[in-house]
N, C-alpha and C positions, 0 to 999 in steps of 0.2 A: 280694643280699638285705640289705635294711636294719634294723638291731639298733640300739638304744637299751640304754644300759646304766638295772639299774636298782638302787635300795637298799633294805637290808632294814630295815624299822621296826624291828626289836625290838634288833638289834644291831650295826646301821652297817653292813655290809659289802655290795661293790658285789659284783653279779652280770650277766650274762645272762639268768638263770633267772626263771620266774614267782613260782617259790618260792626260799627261801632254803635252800643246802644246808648249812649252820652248825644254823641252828635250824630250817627248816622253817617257819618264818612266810612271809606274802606280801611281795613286796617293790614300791616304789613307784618313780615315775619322781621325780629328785630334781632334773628340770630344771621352774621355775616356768609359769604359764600366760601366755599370751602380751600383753601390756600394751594395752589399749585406753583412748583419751582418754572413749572414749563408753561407759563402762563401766553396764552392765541391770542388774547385779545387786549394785554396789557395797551399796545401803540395806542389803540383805539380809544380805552378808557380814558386814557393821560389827557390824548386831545381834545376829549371833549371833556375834561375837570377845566383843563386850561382856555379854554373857549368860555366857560362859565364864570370862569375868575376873570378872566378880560371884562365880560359883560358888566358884572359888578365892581368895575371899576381894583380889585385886589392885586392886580398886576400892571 
């Protein structure tokens, strides 16, 4: 059986678990998605990094 470790958003620590047993939050796969040259959905991503950075005042 294959296990991927994973990490918990709210405060770092690596588990097994779906959830985190520290806090109890969800925890997420802390490994990136996988690199495509021919990337579909690049436009999209950009706009909304840059949408976020506006909000927080970074741009």
């Amino acid at each position: 059986m294959k296990t991927n470790i994973l990490r918990c958003e709210k405060c770092g620590k690596y588990t097994l678990k779906k959830s985190c047993s520290g806090c109890g939050t969800d925890t997420i796969s802390p490994i990136p998605p996988k690199y495509s040259p021919e990337d579909k959905y690049a436009r999209f991503r950009r706009s909304e990094k840059r949408k976020q950075f506006e909000e927080r005042g970074w741009l």
